[in-house]
C-alpha positions as CSV (number, residue, x, y, z in Angstrom):
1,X,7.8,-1.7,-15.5
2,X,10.2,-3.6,-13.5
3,X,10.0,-3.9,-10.0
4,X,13.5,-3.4,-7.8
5,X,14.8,-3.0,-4.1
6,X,16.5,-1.0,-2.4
7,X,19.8,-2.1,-0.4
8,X,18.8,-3.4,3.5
9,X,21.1,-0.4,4.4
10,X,19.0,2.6,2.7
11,X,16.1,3.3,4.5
12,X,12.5,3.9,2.2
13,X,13.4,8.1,3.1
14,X,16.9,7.8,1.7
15,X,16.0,6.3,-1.3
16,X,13.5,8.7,-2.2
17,X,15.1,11.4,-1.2
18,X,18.3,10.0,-3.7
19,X,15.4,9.3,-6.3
20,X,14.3,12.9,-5.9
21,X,17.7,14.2,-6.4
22,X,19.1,15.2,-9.9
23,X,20.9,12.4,-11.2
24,X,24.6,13.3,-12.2
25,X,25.3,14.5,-15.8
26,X,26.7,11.1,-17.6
27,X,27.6,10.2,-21.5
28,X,25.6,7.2,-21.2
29,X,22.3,7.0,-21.9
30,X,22.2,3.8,-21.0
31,X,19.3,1.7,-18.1
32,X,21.2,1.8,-15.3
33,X,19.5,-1.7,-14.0
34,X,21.2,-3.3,-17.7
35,X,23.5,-5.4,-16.0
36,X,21.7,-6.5,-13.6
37,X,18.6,-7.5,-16.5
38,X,20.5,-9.4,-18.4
39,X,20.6,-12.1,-16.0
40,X,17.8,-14.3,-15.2
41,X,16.0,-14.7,-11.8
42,X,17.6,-12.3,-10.0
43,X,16.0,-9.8,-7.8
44,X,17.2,-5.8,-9.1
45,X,18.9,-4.3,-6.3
46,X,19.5,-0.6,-5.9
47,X,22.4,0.8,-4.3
48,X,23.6,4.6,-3.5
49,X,24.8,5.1,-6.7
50,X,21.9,3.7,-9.3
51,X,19.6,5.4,-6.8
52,X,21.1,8.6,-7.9
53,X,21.6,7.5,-11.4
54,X,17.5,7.3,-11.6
55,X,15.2,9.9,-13.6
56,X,12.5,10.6,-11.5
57,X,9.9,10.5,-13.7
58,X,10.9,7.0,-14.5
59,X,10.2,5.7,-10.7
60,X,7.1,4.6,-9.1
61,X,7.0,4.5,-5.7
62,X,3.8,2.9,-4.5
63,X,4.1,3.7,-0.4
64,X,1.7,0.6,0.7
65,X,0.3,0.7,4.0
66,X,1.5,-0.8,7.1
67,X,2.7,-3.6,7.7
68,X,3.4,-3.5,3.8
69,X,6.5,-2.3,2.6
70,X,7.1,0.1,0.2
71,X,7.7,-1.0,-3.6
72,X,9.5,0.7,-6.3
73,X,9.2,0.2,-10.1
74,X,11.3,1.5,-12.7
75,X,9.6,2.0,-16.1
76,X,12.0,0.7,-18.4
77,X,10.2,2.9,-21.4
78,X,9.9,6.3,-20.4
79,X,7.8,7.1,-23.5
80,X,5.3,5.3,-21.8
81,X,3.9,7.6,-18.8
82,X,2.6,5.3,-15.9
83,X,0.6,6.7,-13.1
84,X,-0.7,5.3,-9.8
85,X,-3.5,5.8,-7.7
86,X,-2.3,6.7,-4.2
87,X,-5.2,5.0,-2.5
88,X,-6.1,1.3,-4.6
89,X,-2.0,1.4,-5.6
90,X,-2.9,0.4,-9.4
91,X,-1.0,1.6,-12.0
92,X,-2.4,3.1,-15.4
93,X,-1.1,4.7,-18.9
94,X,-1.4,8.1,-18.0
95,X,-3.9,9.2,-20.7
96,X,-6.5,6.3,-20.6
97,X,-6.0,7.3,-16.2
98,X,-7.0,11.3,-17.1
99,X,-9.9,9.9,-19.2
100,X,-11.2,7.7,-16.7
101,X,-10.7,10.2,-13.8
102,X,-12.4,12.5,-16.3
103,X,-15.5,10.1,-17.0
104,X,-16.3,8.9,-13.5
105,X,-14.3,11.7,-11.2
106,X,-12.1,9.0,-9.6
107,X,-9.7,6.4,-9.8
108,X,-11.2,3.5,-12.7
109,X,-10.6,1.1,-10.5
110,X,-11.4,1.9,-6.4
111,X,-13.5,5.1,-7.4
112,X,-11.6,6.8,-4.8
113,X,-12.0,10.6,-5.2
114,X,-9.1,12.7,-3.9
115,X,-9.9,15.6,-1.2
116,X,-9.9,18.7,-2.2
117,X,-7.0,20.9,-0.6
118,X,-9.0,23.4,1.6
119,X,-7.0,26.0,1.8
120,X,-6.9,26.4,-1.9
121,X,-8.8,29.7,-2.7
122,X,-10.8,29.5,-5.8
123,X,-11.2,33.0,-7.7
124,X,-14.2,33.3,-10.3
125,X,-13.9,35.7,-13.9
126,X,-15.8,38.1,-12.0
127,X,-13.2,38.4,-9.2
128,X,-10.7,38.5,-11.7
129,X,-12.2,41.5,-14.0
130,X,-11.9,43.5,-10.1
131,X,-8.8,43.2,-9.9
């Protein structure tokens, strides 16, 4: 993972909303943060256009709370699936996360359980066989 910025004039909304969109069919298969790696010491910036050039699933946006700012991380290897906890903001492997949450019901790390959505309807077998 690599951590990188946004430009000061994209707001934290913009930039998700341009990580959210589909990125543009290309020939390149290439990291779109390359040149910008290959030098040392400097701070990745993203602007409009490598916003859009982003997968998705290969950003991490951990939205910190106030008067933190909100961090983004690009996962350079997106064979490897990284997760994060929305409440401690650590970052796991996706499988050894499922196995912890499956273990101990919460995050490995701040045992933060997520609420339950209360409108969700749960339907048993029984239910099912009614209808």
């Amino acid at each position: 993972l690599v951590e990188f910025e946004v430009s000061d004039d994209i707001s934290a909304d913009e930039a998700r909303q341009l990580i959210e969109a589909e990125p543009p069919l290309s020939n390149t298969d290439s990291n779109p943060f390359q040149k910008q790696l290959q030098k040392k010491g400097v701070k990745l910036m993203a602007d409009r256009e490598i916003l859009l050039s982003l997968e998705k699933n290969q950003v991490i946006i951990a939205d910190l709370p106030k008067p933190l700012k909100i961090r983004f991380y690009y996962s350079i290897i997106p064979e490897i699936s990284i997760t994060i906890c929305n409440s401690c903001f650590r970052m796991f492997h996706a499988d050894d996360f499922e196995m912890a949450y499956l273990r101990s019901g919460g995050c490995p790390f701040c045992r933060n359980v997520p609420q339950r959505n209360s409108n969700a309807i749960s339907v048993d077998d029984d239910e099912l066989d009614d209808l």
